[in-house]
PyMOL Python script that loads the backbone (N, CA, C, O; Angstrom):
from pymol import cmd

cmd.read_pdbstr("""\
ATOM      1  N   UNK A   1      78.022 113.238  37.236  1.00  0.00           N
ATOM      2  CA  UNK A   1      79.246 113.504  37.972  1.00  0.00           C
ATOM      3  C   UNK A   1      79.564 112.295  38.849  1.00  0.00           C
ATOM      4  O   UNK A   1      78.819 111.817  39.704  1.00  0.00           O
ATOM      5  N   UNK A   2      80.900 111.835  38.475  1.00  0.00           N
ATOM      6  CA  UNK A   2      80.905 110.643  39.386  1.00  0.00           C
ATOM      7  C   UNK A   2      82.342 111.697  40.312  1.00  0.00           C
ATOM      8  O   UNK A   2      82.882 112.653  39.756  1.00  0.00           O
ATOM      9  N   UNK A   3      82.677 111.272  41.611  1.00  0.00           N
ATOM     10  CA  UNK A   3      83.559 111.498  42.752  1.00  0.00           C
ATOM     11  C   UNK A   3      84.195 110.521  42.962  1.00  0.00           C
ATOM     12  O   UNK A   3      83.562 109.525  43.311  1.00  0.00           O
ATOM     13  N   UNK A   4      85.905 110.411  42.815  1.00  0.00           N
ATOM     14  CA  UNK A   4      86.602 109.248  43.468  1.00  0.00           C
ATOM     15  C   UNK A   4      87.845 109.950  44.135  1.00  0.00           C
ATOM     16  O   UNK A   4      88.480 110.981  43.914  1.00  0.00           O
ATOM     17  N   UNK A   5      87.904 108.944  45.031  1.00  0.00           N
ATOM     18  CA  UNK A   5      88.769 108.609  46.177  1.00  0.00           C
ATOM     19  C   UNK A   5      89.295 107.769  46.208  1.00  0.00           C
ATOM     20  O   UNK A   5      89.034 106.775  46.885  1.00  0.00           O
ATOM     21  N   UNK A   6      90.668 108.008  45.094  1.00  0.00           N
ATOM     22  CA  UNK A   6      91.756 106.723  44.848  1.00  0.00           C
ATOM     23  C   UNK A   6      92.556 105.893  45.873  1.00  0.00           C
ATOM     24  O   UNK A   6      92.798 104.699  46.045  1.00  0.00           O
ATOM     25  N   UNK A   7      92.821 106.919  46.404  1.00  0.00           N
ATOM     26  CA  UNK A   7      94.096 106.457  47.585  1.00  0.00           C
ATOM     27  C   UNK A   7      93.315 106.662  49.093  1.00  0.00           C
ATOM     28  O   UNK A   7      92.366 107.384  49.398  1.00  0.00           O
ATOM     29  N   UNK A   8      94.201 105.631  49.964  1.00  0.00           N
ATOM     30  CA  UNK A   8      94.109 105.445  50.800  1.00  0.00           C
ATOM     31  C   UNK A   8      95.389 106.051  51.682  1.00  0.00           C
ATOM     32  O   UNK A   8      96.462 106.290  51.128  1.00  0.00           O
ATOM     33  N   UNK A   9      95.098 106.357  53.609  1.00  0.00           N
ATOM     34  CA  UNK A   9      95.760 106.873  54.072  1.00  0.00           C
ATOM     35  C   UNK A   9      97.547 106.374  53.974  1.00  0.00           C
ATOM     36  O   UNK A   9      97.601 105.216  54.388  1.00  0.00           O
ATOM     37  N   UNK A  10      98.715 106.786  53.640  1.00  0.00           N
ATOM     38  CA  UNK A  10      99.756 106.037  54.230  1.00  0.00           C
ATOM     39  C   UNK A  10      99.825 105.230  55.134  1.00  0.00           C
ATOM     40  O   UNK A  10      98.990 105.523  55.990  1.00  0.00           O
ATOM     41  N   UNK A  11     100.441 104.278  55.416  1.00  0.00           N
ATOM     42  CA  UNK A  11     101.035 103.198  56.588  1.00  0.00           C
ATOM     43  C   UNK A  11     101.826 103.979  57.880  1.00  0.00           C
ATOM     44  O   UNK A  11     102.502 105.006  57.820  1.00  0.00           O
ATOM     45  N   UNK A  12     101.569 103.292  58.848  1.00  0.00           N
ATOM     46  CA  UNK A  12     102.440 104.423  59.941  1.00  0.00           C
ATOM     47  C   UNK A  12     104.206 104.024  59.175  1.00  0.00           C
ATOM     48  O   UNK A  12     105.041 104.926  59.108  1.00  0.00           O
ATOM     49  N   UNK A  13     104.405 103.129  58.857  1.00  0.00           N
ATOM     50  CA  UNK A  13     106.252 103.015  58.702  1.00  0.00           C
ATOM     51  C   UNK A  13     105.900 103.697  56.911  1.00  0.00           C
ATOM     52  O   UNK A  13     106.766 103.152  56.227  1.00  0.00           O
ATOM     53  N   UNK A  14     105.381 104.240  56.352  1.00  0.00           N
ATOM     54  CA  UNK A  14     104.907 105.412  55.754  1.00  0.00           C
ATOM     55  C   UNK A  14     105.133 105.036  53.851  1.00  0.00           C
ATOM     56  O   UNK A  14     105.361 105.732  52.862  1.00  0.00           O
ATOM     57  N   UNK A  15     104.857 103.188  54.171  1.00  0.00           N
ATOM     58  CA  UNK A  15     104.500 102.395  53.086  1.00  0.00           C
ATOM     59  C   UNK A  15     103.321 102.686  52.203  1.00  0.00           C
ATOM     60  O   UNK A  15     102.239 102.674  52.790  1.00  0.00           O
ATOM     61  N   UNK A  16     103.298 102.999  50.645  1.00  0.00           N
ATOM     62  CA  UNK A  16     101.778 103.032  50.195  1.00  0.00           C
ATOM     63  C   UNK A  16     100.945 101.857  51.048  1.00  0.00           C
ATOM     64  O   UNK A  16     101.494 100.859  51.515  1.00  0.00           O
ATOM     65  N   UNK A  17      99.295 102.207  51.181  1.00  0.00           N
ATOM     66  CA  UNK A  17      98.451 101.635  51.758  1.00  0.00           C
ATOM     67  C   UNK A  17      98.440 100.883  50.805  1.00  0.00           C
ATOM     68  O   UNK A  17      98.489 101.365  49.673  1.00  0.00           O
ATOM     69  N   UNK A  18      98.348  98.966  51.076  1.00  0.00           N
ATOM     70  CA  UNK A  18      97.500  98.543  49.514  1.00  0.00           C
ATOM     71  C   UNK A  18      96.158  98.249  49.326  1.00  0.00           C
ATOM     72  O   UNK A  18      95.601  97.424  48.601  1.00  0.00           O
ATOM     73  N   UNK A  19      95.667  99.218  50.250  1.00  0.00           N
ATOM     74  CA  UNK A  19      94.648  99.261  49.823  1.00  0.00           C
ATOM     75  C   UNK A  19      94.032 100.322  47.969  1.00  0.00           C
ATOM     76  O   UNK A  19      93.025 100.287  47.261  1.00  0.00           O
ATOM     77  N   UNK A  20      95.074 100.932  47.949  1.00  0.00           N
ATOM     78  CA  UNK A  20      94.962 101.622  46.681  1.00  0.00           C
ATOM     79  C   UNK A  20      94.835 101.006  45.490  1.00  0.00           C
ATOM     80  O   UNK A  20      95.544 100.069  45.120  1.00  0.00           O
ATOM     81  N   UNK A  21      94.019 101.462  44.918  1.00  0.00           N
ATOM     82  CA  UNK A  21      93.575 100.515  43.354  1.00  0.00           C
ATOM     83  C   UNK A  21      94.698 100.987  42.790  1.00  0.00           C
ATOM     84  O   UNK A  21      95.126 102.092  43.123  1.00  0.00           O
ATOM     85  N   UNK A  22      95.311 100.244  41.889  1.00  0.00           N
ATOM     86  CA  UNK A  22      96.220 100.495  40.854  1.00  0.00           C
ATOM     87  C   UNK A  22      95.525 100.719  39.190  1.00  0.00           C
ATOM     88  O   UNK A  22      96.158 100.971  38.165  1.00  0.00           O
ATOM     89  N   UNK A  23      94.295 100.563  39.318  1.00  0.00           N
ATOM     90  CA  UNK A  23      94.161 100.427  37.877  1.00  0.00           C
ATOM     91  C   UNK A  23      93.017 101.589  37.563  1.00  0.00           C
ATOM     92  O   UNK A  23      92.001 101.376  36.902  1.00  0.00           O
ATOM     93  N   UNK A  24      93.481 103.224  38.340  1.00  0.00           N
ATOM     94  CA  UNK A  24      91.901 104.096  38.328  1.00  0.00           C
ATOM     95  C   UNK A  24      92.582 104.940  36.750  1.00  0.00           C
ATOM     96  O   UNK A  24      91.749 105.719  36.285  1.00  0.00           O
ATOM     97  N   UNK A  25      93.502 104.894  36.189  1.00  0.00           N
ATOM     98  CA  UNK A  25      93.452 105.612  35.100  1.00  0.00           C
ATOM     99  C   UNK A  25      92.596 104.559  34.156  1.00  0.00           C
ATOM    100  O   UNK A  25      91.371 104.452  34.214  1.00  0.00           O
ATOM    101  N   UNK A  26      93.030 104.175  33.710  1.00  0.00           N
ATOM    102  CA  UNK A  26      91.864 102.826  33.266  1.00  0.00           C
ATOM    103  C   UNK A  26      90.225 102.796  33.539  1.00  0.00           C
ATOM    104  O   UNK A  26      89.201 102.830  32.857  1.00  0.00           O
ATOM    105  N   UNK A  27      90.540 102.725  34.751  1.00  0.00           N
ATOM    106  CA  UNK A  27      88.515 102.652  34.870  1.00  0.00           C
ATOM    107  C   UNK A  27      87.890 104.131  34.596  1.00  0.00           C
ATOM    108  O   UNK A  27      86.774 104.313  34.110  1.00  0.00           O
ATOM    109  N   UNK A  28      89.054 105.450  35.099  1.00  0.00           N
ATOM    110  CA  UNK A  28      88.125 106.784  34.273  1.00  0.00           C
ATOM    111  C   UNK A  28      87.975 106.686  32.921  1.00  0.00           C
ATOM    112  O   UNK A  28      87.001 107.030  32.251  1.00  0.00           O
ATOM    113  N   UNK A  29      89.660 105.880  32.330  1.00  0.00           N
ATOM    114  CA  UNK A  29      88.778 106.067  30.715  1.00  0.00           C
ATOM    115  C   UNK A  29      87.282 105.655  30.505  1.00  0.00           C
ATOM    116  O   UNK A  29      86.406 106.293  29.921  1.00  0.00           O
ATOM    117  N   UNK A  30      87.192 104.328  31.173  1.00  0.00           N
ATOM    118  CA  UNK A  30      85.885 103.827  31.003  1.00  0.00           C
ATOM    119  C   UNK A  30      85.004 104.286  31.004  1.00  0.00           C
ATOM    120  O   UNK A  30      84.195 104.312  30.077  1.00  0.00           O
ATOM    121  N   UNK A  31      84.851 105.124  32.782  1.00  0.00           N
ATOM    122  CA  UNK A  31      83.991 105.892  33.278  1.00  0.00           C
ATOM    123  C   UNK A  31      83.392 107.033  32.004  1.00  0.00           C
ATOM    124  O   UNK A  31      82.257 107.121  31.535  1.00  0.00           O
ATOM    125  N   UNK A  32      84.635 107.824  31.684  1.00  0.00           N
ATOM    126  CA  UNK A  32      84.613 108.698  30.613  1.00  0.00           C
ATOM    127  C   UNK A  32      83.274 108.678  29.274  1.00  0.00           C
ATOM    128  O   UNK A  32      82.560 109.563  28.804  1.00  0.00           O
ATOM    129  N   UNK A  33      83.397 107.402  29.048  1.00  0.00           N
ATOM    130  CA  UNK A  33      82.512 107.046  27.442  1.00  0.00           C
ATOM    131  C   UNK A  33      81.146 107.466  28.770  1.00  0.00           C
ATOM    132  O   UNK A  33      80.468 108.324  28.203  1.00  0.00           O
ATOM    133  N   UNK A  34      80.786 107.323  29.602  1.00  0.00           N
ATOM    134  CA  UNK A  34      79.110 107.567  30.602  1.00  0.00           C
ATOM    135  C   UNK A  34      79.150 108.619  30.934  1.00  0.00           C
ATOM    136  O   UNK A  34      78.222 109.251  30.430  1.00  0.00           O
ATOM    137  N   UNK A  35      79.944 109.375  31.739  1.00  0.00           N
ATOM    138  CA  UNK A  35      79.702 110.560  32.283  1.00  0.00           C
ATOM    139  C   UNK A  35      80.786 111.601  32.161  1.00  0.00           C
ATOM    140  O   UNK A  35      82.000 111.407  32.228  1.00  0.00           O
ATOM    141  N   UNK A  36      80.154 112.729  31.972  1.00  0.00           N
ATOM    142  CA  UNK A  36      80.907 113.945  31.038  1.00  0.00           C
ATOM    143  C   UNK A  36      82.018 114.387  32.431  1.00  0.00           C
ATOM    144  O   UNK A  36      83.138 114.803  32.132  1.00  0.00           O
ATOM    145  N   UNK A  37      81.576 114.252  34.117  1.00  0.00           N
ATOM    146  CA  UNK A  37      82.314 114.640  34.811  1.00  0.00           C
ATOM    147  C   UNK A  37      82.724 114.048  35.660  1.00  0.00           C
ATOM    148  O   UNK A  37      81.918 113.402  36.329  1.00  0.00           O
ATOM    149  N   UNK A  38      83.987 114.011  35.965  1.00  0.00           N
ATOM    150  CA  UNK A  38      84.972 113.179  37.121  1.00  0.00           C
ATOM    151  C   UNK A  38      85.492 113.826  38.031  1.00  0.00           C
ATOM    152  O   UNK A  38      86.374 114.586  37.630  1.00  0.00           O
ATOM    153  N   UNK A  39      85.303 113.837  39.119  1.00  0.00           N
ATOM    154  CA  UNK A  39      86.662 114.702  40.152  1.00  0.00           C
ATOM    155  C   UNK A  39      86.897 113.798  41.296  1.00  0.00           C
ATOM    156  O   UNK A  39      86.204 113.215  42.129  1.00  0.00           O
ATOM    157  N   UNK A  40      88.330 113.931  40.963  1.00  0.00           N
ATOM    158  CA  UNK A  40      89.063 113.454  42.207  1.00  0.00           C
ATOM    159  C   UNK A  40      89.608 114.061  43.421  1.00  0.00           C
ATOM    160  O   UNK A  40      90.439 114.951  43.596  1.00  0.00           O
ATOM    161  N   UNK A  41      88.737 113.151  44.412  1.00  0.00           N
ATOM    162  CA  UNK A  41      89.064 113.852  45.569  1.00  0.00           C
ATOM    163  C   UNK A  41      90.659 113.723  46.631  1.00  0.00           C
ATOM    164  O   UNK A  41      90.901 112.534  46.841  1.00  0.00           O
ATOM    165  N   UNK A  42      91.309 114.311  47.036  1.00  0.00           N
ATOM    166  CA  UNK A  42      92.127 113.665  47.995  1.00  0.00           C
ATOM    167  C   UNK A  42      92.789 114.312  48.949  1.00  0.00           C
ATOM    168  O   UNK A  42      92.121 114.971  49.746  1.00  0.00           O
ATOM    169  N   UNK A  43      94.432 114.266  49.099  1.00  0.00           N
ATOM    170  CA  UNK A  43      94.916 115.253  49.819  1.00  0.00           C
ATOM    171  C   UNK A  43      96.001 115.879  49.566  1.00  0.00           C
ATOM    172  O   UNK A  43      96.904 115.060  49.740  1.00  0.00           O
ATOM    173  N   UNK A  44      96.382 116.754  49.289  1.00  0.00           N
ATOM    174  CA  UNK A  44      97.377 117.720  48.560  1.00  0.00           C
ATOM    175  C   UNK A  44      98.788 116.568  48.276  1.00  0.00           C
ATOM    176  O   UNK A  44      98.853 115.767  49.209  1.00  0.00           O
ATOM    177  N   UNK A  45      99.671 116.386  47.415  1.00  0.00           N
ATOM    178  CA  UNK A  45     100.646 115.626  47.411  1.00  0.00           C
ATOM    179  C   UNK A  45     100.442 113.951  46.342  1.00  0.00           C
ATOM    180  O   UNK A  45     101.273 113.343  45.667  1.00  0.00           O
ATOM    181  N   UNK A  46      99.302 113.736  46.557  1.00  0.00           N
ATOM    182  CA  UNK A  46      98.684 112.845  45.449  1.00  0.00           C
ATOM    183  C   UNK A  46      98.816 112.736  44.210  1.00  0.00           C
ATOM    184  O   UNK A  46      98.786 113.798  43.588  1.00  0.00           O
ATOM    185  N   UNK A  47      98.974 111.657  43.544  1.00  0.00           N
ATOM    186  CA  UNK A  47      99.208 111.912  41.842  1.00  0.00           C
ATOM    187  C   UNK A  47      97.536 111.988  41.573  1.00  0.00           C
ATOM    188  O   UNK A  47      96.593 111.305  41.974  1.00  0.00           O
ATOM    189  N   UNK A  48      97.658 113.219  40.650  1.00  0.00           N
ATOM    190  CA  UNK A  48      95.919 112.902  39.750  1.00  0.00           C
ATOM    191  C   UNK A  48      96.191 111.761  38.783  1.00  0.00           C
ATOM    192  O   UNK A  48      97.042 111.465  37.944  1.00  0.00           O
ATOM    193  N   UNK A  49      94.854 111.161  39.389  1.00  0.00           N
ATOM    194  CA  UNK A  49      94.587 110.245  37.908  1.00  0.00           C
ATOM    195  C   UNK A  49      94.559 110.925  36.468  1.00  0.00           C
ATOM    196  O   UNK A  49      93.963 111.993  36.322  1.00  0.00           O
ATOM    197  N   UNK A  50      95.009 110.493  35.729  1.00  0.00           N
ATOM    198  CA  UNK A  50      95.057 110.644  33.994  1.00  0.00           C
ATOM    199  C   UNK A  50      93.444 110.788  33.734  1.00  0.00           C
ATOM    200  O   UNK A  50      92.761 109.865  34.178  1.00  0.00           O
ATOM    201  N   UNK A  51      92.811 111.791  33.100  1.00  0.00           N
ATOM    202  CA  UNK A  51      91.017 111.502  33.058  1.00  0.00           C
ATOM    203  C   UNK A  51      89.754 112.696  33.386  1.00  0.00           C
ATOM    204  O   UNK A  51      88.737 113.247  32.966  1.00  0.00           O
ATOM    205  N   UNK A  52      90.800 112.573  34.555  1.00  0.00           N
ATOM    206  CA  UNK A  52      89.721 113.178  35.400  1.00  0.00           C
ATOM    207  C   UNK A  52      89.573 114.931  35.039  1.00  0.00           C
ATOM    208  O   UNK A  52      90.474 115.572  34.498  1.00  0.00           O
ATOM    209  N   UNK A  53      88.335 115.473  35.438  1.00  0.00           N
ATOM    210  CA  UNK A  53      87.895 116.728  35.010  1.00  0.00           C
ATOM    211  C   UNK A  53      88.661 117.947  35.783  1.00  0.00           C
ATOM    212  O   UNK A  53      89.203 118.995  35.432  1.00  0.00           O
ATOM    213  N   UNK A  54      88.427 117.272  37.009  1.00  0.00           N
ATOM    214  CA  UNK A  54      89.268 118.306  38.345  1.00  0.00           C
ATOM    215  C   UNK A  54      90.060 117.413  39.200  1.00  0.00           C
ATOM    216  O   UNK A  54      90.210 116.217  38.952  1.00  0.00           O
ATOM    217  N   UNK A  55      90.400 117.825  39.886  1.00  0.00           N
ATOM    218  CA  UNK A  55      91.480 118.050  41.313  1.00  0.00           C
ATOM    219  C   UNK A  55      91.023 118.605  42.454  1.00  0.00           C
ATOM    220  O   UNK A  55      91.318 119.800  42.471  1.00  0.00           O
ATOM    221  N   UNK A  56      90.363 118.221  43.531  1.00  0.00           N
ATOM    222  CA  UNK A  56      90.556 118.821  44.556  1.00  0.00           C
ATOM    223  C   UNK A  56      91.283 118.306  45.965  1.00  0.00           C
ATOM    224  O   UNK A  56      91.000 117.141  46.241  1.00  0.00           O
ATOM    225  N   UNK A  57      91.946 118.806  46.663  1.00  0.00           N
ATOM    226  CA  UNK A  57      92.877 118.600  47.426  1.00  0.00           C
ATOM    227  C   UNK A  57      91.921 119.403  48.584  1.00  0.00           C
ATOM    228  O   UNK A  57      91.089 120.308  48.521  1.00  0.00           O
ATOM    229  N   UNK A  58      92.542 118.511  49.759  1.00  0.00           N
ATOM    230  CA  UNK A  58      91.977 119.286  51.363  1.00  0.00           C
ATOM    231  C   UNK A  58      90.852 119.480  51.497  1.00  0.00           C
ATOM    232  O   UNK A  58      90.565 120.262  52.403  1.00  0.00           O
ATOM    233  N   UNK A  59      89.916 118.989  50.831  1.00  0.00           N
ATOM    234  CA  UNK A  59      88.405 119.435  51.329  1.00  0.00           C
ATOM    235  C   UNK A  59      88.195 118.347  52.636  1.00  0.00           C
ATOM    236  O   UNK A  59      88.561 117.249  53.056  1.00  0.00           O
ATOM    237  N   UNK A  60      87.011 119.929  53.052  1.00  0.00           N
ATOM    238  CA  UNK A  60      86.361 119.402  54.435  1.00  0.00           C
ATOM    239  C   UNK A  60      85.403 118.772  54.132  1.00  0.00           C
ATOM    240  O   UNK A  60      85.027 118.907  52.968  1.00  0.00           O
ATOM    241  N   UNK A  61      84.869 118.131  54.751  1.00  0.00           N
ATOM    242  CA  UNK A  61      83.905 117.084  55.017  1.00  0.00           C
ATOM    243  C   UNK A  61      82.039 118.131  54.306  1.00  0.00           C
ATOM    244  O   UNK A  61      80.970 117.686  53.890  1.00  0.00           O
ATOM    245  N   UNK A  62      82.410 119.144  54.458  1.00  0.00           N
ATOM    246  CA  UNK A  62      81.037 119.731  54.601  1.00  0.00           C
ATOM    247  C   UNK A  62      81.424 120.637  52.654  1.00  0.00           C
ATOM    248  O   UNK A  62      80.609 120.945  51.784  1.00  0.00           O
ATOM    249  N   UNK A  63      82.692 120.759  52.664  1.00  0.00           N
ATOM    250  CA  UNK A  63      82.897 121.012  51.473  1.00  0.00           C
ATOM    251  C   UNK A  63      82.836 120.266  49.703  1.00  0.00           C
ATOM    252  O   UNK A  63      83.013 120.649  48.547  1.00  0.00           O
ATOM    253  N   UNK A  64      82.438 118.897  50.503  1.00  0.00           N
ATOM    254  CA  UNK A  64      82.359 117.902  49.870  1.00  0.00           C
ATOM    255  C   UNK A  64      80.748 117.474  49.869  1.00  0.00           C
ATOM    256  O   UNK A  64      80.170 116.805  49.012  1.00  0.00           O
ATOM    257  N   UNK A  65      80.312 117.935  50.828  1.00  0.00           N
ATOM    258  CA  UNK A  65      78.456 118.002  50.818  1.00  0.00           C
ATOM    259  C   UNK A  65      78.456 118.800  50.119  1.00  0.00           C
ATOM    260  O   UNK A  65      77.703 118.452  49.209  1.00  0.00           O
ATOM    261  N   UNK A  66      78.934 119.956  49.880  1.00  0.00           N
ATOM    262  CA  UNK A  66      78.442 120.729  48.977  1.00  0.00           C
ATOM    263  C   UNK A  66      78.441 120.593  47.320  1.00  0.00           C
ATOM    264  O   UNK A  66      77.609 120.808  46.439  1.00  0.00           O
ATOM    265  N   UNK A  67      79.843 120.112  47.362  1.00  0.00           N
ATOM    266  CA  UNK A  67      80.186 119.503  46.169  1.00  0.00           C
ATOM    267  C   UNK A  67      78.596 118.652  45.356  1.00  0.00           C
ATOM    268  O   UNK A  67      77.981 118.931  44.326  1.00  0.00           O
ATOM    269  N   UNK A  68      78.402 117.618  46.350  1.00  0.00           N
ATOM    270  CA  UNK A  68      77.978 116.679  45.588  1.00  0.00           C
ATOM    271  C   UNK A  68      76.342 117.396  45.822  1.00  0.00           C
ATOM    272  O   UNK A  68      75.452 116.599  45.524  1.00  0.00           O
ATOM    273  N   UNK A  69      76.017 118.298  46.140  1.00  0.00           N
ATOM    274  CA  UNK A  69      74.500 119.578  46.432  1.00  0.00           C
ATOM    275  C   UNK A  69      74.618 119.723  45.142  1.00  0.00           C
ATOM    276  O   UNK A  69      73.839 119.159  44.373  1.00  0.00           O
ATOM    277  N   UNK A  70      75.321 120.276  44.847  1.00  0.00           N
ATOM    278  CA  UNK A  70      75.633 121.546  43.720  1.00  0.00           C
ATOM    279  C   UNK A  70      75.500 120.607  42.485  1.00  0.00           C
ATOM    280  O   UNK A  70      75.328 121.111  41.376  1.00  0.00           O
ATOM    281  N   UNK A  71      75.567 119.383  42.628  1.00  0.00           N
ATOM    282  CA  UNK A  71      76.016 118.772  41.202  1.00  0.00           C
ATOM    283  C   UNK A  71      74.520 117.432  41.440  1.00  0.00           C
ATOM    284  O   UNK A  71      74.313 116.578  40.579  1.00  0.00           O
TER     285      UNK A  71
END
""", "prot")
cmd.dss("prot")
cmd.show_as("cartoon", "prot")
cmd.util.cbc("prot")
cmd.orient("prot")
């Protein structure tokens, strides 16, 4: 199970951050041929990457420990 966290927070004048990779549909394909599971983490309103297994939106900090417990 790999976990990503594509995006970065908005800009206060409410510009994409560039800190955001542009190229994560691409690297899950990659990812894909190694590991059977992907989930992307973020915050409700986000495009999902193309790839990925799940979606989760709004997790807490402790919901995300669990996540990565469980797996």
């Amino acid at each position: 199970m790999i976990l990503i966290f594509p995006y970065a927070k908005r800009l206060n004048n409410s510009c994409e951050n560039p800190k955001n990779y542009t190229y994560w549909n691409e690297l899950v394909s990659l990812l894909k041929k190694d590991y059977d599971k992907i989930i992307q983490i973020g915050l409700s309103g986000e495009i999902k990457i193309e790839g990925v297994s799940e979606v989760k939106f709004n997790l807490k900090m402790k919901e995300i420990e669990n996540l990565i417990e469980k797996h």
